[in-house]
C-alpha positions in Angstrom: 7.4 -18.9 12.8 8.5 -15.3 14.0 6.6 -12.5 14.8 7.3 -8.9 13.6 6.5 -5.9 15.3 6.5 -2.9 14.0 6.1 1.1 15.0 5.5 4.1 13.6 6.7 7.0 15.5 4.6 9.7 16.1 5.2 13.7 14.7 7.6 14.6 17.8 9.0 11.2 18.8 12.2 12.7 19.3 11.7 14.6 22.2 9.6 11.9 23.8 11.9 8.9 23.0 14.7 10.8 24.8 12.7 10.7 28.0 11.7 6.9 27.9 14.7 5.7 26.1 16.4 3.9 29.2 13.4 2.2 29.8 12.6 0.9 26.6 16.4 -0.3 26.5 16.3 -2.2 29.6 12.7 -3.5 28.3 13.9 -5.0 25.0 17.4 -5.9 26.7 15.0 -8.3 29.2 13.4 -9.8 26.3 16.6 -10.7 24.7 18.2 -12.1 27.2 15.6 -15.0 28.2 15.1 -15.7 24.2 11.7 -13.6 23.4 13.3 -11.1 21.5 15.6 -11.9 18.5 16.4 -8.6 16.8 15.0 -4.9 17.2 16.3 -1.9 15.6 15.3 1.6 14.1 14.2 2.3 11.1 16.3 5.1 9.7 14.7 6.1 6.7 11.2 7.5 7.6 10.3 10.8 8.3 8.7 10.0 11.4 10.7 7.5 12.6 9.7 4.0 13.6 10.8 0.2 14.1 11.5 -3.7 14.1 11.7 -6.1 16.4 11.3 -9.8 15.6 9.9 -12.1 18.2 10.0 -15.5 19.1 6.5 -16.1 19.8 3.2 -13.6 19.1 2.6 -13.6 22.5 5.9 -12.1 23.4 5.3 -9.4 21.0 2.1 -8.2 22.5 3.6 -8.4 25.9 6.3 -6.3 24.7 3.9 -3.5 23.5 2.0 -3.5 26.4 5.1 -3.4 28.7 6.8 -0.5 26.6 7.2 3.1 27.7 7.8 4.0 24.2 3.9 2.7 23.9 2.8 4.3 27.0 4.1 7.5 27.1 3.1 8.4 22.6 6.1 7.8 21.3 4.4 5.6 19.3 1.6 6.5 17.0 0.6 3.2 15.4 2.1 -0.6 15.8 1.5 -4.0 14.1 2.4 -7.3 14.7 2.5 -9.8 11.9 3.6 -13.4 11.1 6.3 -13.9 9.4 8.3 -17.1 7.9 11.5 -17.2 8.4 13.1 -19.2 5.5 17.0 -18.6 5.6 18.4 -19.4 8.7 21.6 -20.4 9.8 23.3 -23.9 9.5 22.9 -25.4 13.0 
């Protein structure tokens, strides 16, 4: 099982994620490197921004929200965490 996270950025997101950006960075670049983070990225399509990260565990997730500037500081207007199932994975 993975855990998705999700945000939604809020109307002016741009300004603001420009001013906690190197935080959030080194925040989801800490979570990847011990194994609690798997994949995060922008989306690129909504008008208001937003994003993805997939976790390893749902506890990890809410750590990460609590723990992120972007969170903090209103860059984010609304996040979700949900459970997700992971069926295609990679031959080991």
């Amino acid at each position: 099982m993975k855990y998705v996270l999700t945000y939604e950025g809020t109307a002016d997101y741009r300004e603001k994620a420009l001013a906690n950006f190197a935080a959030h960075r080194a925040l989801w670049h800490a979570y990847h490197d011990d194994g609690r983070l798997l994949l995060i990225g922008p989306f690129t399509d909504e008008p208001f921004g937003g994003a993805m990260g997939v976790f390893s565990t749902r506890a990890a997730a809410e750590q990460f929200v609590r723990d992120d500037p972007f969170v903090a500081n209103g860059v984010v207007a609304r996040w979700t965490i949900r459970e997700w199932n992971e069926v295609l994975v990679p031959d080991r």
